[in-house]
C-alpha positions, -999 to 999 in steps of 0.1 A, spaced: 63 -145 68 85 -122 94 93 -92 75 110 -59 90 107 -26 75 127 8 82 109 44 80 119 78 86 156 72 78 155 42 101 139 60 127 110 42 129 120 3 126 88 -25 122 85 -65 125 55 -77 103 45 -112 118 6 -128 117 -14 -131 148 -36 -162 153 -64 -137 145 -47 -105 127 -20 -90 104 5 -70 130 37 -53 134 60 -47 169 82 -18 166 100 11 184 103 45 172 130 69 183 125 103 198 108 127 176 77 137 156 61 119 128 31 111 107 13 81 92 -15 71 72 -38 46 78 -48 20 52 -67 -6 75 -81 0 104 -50 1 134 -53 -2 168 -21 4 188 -8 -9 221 24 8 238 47 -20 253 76 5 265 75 44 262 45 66 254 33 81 222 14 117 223 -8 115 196 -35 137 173 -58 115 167 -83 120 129 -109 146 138 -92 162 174 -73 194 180 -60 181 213 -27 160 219 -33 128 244 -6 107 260 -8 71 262 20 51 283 26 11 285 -7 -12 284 -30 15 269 -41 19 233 -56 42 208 -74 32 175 -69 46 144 -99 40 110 -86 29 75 -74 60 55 -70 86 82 -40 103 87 -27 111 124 3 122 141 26 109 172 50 131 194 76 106 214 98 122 234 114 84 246 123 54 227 84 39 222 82 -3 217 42 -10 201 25 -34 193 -1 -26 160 -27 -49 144 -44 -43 115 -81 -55 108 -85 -75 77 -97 -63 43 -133 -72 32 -131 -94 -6 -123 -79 -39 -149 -86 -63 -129 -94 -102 -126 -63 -129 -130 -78 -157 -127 -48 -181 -105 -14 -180 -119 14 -194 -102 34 -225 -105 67 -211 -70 83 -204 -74 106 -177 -102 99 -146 -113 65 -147 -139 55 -131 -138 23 -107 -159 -5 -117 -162 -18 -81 -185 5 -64 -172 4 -31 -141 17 -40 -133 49 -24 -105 60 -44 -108 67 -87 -78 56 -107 -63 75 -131 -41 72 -164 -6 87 -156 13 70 -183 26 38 -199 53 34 -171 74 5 -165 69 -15 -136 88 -41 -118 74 -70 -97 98 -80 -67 84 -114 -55 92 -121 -15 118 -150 -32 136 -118 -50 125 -127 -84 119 -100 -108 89 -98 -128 85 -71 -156 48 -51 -166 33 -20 -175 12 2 -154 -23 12 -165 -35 30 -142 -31 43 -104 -52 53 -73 -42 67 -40 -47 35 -29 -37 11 -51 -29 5 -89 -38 -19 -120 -8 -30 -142 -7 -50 -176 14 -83 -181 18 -111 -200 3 -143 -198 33 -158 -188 36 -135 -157 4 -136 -149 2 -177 -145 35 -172 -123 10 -152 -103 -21 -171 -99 -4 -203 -96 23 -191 -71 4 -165 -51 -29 -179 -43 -48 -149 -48 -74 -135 -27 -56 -152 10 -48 -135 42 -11 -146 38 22 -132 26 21 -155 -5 3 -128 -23 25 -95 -14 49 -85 -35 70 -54 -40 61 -29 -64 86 -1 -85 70 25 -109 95 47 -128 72 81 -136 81 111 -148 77 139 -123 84 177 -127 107 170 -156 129 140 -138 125 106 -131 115 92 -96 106 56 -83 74 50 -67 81 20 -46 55 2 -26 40 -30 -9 13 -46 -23 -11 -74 -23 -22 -87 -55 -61 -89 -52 -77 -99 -89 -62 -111 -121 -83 -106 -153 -77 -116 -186 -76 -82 -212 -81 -90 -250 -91 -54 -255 -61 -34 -242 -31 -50 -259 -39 -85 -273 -49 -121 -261 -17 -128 -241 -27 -98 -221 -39 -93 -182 -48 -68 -159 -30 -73 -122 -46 -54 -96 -27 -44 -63 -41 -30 -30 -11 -7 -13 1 -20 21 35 1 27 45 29 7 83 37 6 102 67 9 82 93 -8 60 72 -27 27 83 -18 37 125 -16 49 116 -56 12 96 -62 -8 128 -48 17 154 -71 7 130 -99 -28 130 -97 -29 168 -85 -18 174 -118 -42 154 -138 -69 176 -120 -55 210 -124 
């Protein structure tokens, strides 16, 4: 599935497409300064332009023109200076398998992660509503339970959760199992929209929360929108103040 997505007020403009071998974008970027995080690993190959980038770790700037590339790790956070219009190519090394949660814990503030290779706790911000975007613009209702820097769990009913397992796959390298993700929170008195792309990794079936007909959904960020990720770290500040 070709998908294009717009950042920095359209500034930075992306084509998502699948290699033979790897998940990828091709973009340009328009003169200025920016910064991104990492969630995969990303390595980056200038097709027009140059990119003057501050790589995880370095106090020095380096240049990179057309042909050459620079890597970046999963969740590292790096800068780029372009001082032309920049075309790149990025490609994205695949995730290693989610094993299934088949329990969330009670606890209402830090929660700690069942899988241990999870770098990222979750945490209980709230009952908030959620709503589901599926890539054929249906709209899918839930409730989230809790959220991570990285990801989130959310609580639906059966009914969406079989729309889910039997149109998404789960647990393939495609686009069947990305969806789009809104989270109206509360945030210094107001209400904001945490809006995201995600990729629906486990589905678990959760008597104890909320009755049978309940499940757990759990989501692995790929984009996050906007301000979507400054709003999760204001949250989650706050819950450890």
């Amino acid at each position: 599935m070709i998908k294009i997505n717009k950042y920095f007020n359209g500034d930075v403009v992306s084509i998502k497409f699948q290699t033979e071998t790897l998940p990828a974008t091709v973009g340009v970027m328009a003169v200025g300064n920016y910064k991104f995080d990492t969630i995969l690993k990303e390595t980056v190959t200038i097709i027009s332009g140059e990119f003057t980038v501050k790589l995880p770790g370095s106090s020095d700037w380096q240049t990179f023109s057309i042909g050459e590339q620079f890597i970046v790790e999963a969740n590292q956070s790096f800068q780029l200076k372009v001082a032309v219009e920049t075309a790149y190519l990025c490609t994205y090394s695949k995730e290693p398998k989610k094993l299934i949660l088949k329990k969330k814990s009670k606890k209402r503030k830090k929660i700690i992660s069942h899988i241990s290779r999870r770098k990222h706790e979750r945490y209980s911000v709230g009952d908030f509503p959620v709503e589901v975007k599926k890539p054929d613009g249906t709209k899918l209702k839930a409730v989230l339970c809790d959220i991570s820097y990285r990801g989130f769990q959310i609580l639906c009913t059966g009914l969406t959760a079989r729309i889910f397992s039997k149109e998404t796959g789960l647990l393939t390298d495609d686009d069947t199992n990305e969806v789009e993700i809104t989270i109206k929170v509360k945030s210094r008195n107001k209400v904001v929209k945490i809006i995201t792309d995600c990729r629906i990794v486990y589905i678990a079936k959760s008597d104890d929360i909320q009755g049978k007909n309940s499940f757990i959904v759990g989501l692995q960020v790929i984009d996050f929108k906007g301000k979507s990720l400054t709003i999760i770290r204001q949250l989650i500040k706050k819950l450890n103040a």
